[in-house]
N, C-alpha and C positions, 0 to 999 in steps of 0.2 A: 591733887597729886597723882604722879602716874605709877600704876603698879611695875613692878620690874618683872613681876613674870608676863605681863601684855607685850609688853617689849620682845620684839625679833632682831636679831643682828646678823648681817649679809657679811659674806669677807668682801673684804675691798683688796685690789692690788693696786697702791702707792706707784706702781713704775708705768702702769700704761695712762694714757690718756684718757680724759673721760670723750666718749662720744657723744654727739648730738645728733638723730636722726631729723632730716628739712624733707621733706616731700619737693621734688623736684617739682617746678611751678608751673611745667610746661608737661607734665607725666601723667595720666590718667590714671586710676586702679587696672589692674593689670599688665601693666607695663605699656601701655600704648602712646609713642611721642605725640605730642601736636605740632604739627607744622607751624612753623615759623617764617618772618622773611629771611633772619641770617640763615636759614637751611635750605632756603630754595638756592641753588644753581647760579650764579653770574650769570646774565643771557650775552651771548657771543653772536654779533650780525655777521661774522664772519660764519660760522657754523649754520647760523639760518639759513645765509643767502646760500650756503653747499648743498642741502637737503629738502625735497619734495616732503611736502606736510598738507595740512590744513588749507586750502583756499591757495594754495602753489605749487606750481607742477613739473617738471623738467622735459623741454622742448630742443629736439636739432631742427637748425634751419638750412638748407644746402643752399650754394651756391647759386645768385639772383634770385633766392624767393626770398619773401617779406615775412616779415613778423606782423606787420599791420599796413594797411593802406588807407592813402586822406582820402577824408571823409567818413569814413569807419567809426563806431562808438566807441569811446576813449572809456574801456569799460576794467581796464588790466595796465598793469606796467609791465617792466621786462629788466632782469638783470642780465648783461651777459659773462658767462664763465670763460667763453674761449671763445676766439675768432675773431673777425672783423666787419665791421657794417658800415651802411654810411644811409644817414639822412637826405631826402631830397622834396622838393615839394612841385607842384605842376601848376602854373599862373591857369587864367582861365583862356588864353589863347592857346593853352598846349603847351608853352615852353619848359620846358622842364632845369631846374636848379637843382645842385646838391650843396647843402647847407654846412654838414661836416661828419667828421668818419668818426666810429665808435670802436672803440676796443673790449678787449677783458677789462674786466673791472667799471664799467657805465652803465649805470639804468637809462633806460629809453623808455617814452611811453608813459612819464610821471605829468603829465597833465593828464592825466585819469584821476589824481587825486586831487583835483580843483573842487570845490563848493558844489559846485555844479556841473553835473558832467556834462559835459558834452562831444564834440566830433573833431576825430583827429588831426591836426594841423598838419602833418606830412606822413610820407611814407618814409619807414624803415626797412630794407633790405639788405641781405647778405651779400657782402663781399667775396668768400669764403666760407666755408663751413661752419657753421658754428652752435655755440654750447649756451642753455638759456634758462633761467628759473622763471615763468612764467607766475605772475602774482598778480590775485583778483583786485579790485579796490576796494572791497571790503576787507581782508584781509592786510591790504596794508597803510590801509586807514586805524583798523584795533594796533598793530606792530606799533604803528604811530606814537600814537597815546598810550599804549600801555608800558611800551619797554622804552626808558629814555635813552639808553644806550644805542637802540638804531636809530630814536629821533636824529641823536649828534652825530651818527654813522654819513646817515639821508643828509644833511644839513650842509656838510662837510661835504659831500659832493655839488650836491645845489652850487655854493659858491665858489668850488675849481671850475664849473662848466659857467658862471656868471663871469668870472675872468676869463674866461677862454676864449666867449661870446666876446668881450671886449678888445683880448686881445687881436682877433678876426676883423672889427671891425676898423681897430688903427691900423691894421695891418692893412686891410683894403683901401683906408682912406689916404695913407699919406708912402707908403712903398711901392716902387716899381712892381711889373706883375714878375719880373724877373725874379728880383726878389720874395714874392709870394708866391711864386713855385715852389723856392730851396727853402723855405720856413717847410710850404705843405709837404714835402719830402721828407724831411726831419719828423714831422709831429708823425707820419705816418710810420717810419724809422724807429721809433720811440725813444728821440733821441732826447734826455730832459729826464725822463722818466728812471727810479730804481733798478739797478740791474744790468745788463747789459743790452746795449740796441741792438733790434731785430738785423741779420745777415740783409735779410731780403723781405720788402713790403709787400704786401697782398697783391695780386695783379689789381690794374687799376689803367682801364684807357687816357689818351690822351685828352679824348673828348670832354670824359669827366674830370681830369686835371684843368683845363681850361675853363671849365662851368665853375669850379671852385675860387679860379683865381680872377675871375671875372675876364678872360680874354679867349683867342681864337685856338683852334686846335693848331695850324701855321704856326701862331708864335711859343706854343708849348713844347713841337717838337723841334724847329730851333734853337729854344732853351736848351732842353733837353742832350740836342747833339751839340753844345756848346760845354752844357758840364759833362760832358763824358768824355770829352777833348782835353775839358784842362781835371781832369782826373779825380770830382769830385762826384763821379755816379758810373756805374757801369750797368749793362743791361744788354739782356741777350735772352727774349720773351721774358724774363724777370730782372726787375730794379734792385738794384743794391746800393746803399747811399751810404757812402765814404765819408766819416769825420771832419774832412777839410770843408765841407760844402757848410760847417759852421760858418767860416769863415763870411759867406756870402751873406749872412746873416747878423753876425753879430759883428764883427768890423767891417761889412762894406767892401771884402776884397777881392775884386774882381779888374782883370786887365783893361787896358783901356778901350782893347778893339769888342769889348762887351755892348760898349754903345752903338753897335751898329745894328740897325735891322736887317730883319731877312732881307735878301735881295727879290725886287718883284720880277715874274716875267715881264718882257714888254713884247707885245706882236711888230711884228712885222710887217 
């Protein structure tokens, strides 16, 4: 039996709740959090590709110099932020190709991240001016694997430039070059794309208008003086490409006196 003077009695107040004190499971003594994954940050490949960091570095390229040249160690990629490029590569007789043009928003230079590196298959040069996040292969080999978020960023680009490759090549294989001029005008227009299309496209000779559409410079600037006759380009040292030149493209509408070739001289 228990004595009654051993007995202690506390007041109790009936109206508040009782508490329960939990040691937070993630709280140290002294107050210190432990990191978690829900406490790290969302990584945003938007915001990587904006910022020089770790193993990447921000590059201007001016006008006709290169970011890389074939043959060069495929040792870095390339984002660019602003301006315009274009791909080209040189056979071993000297001929020179350009393969296709690159905007904001393209990496360039992502066979650096093959197994095995090796030496670059073309050269990239500036069009125009332009704005670039330079990125090692080691660095976007960890990005890789570690953040799934720029894997599916990377990914997603992979296969709009796997259709694009495609679409180039139905394009070459089964459309007049006539035709494959007023597509290349458009893609370079940014006509397709969010937003509104570009006023006016990069300077860009005829020479290499012609090497793109596989034919001669003669029948590029025939094209050329044909759309700007029925009002689908205008140009005066810069191109400006007019929404109608859709047309040329996606219905096929062009006059009839389009079938005709330049006219050759004949001597005398």
């Amino acid at each position: 039996m228990l004595c009654s003077r051993s007995l202690k009695y506390f007041p109790v107040d009936f109206h508040q709740p009782a508490t329960v004190h939990i040691p937070h499971p993630n709280r140290l003594e002294g107050g210190t959090m432990l990191a978690t994954y829900e406490d790290k940050a969302a990584f945003d490949p938007a915001v990587f590709l904006a910022h020089a960091g770790l193993g990447r570095r921000m590059i201007e390229v001016k006008p006709n110099r290169t970011f890389f040249v074939q043959g060069d160690p495929a040792d870095c990629a390339f984002y660019i932020q602003s301006g315009r490029a274009k791909l080209t590569v040189v056979s071993q007789i000297g001929k020179e190709a350009t393969i296709t043009l690159l905007s904001a928003g393209d990496f360039v230079g992502e066979e650096s991240l093959a197994s095995i590196p090796g030496l670059r298959l073309a050269t990239a040069s500036a069009l125009n001016t332009c704005t670039a996040l330079k990125i090692s292969r080691e660095e976007m080999t960890r990005v890789m694997h570690d953040e799934p978020a720029f894997a599916d960023f990377f990914l997603k680009f992979l296969l709009a430039r796997s259709m694009r490759t495609q679409a180039d090549l139905v394009d070459q294989l089964f459309n007049s070059s006539e035709k494959r001029l007023a597509r290349i005008l458009l893609l370079m227009a940014e006509f397709g794309k969010p937003g509104e299309p570009q006023a006016f496209i990069p300077p860009i000779t005829q020479e290499t208008l012609a090497e793109m559409i596989g034919t001669t410079r003669s029948r590029v600037s025939f094209f050329m003086n044909r759309f700007r006759k029925l009002g689908f380009i205008d140009y005066n040292g810069r191109i400006q490409v007019h929404k109608s030149l859709l047309n040329v493209v996606l219905l096929d509408q062009l006059p009839e006196h389009n079938c005709e070739k330049p006219q050759l001289a004949l001597g005398v």
